[in-house]
C-alpha positions as a printed Julia matrix, in Angstrom:
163×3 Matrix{Float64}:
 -125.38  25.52  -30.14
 -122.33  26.4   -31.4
 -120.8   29.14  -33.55
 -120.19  28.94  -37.21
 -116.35  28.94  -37.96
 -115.17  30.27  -41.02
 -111.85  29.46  -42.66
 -108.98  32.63  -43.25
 -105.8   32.66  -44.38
 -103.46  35.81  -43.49
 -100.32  36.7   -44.3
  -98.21  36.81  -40.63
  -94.61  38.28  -40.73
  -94.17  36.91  -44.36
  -95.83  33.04  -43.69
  -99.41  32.35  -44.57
 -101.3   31.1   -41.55
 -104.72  29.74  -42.44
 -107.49  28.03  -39.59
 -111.25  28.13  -38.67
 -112.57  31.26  -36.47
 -115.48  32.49  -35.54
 -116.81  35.75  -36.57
 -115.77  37.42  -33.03
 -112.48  36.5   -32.23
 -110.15  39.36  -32.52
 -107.16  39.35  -34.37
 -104.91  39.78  -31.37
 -106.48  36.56  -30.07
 -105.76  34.66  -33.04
 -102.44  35.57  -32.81
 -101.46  35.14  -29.15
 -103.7   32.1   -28.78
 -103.73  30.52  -32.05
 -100.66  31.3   -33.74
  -98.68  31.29  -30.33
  -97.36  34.98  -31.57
  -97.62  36.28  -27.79
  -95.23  39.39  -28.26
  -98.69  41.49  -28.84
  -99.83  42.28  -25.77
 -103.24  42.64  -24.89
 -103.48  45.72  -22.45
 -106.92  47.66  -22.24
 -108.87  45.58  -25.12
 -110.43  49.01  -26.14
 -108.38  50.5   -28.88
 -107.0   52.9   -26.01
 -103.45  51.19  -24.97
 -101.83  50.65  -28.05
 -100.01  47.47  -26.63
 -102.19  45.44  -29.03
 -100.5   47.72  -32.05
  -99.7   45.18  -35.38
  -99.31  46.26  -38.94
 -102.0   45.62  -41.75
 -100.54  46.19  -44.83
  -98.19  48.6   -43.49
 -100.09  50.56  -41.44
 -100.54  49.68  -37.51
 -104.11  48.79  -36.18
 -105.11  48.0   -32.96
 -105.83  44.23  -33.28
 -108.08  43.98  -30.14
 -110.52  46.28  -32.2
 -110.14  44.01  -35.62
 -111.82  40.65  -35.92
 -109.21  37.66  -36.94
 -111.96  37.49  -40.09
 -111.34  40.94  -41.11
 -107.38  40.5   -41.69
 -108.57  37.3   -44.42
 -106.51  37.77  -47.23
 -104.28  40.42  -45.96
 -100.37  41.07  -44.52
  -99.76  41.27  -40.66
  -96.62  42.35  -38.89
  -95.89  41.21  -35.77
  -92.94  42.41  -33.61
  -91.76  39.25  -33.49
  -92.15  40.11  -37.33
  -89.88  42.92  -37.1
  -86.08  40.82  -36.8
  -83.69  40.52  -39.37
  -84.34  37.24  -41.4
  -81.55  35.7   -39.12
  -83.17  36.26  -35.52
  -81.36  39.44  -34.82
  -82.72  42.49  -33.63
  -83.53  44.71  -36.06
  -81.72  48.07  -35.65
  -84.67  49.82  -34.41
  -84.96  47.19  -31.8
  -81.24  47.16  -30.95
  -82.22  50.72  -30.46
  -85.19  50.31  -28.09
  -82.1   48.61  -25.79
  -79.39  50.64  -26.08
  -81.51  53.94  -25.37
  -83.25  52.53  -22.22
  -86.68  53.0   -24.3
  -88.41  49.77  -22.38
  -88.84  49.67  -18.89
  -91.23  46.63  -17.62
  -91.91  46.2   -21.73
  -95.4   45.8   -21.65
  -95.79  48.82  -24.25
  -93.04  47.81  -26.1
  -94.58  46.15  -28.83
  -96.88  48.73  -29.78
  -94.21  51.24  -29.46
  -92.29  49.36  -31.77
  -94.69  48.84  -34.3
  -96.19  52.75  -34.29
  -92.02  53.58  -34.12
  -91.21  51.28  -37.65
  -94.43  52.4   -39.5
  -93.16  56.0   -39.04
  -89.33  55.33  -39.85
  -91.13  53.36  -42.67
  -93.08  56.3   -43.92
  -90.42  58.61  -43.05
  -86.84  57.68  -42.37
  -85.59  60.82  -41.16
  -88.34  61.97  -38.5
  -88.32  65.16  -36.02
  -88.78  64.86  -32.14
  -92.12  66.8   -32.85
  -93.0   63.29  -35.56
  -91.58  60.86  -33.32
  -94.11  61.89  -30.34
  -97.3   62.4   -32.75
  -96.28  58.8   -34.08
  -96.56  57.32  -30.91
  -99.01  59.87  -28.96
 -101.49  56.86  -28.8
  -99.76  54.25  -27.07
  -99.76  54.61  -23.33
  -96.61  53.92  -21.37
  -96.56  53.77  -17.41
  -92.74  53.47  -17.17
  -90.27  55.44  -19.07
  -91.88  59.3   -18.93
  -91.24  58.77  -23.19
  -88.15  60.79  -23.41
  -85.76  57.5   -23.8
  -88.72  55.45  -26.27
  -88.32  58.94  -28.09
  -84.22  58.89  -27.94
  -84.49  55.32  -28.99
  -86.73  56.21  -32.41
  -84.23  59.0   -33.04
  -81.26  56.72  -32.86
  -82.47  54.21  -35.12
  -83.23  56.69  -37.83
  -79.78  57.62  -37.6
  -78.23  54.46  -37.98
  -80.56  53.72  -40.4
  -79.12  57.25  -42.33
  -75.72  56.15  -42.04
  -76.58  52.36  -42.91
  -78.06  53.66  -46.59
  -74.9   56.17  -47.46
């Protein structure tokens, strides 16, 4: 017997990508398996890691804990989402780099995506909001301080870029 699919169609990183799933597949599955966006990382598949981290509308989710079904209809970023339009890093990426704030980069992408939703919400964020902002993705590399130094020196050149 097999499993009823049902048809969605999601906004990913500005495209609409439609198919068939079936009730249970998560969204990070969908997107690493279908949609062959493999930058989310699947670390714990419990909500815990944070390496699964993609934004829903703006806000970041877990998408190990979502069902593919449940993001029908609605906008998904990606950090392959997070570029410039032309390929280039994005200056919060650029960032990441220059500070040191990836080690084996396994957290990265959910670092990246908690790190933009907060310089999204608020550009010009203390040390104390950069660590609550990313207090629930786990990193077994870096100690923080650098991923920390990183999110600080994009919202700086982020200032500067908007004067």
């Amino acid at each position: 017997m097999s499993e009823a699919l049902y048809p969605i169609a999601i906004d990913v990183n500005g495209v609409t990508r439609t198919g068939h799933v079936t009730a249970r597949t998560s969204l990070v599955d969908w997107l690493r398996e279908h949609q062959n966006l493999t930058g989310t990382h699947i670390g714990c598949e419990h909500g815990i890691c944070g390496a699964c981290s993609v934004m829903l509308d703006g806000a970041p989710v877990r998408s190990c804990l979502m069902y593919a079904v449940q993001a029908d209809g609605h906008r998904v970023t990606t950090v392959e989402g997070l570029t410039q339009p032309d390929g280039q890093l994005s200056i919060l990426q650029d960032s990441f780099c220059e500070a040191h704030g990836l080690q084996c980069g396994y957290c990265t992408p959910g670092m990246l995506i908690a790190a933009q939703a907060l310089l999204d919400a608020n550009p010009r964020p203390t040390e104390d909001e950069i660590r609550d902002a990313i207090g629930g993705n786990l990193c077994r590399c870096t100690g923080y301080q650098q991923i920390v130094e990183a999110i600080a020196l994009a919202a700086e050149r982020i200032a500067g870029a908007t004067r």
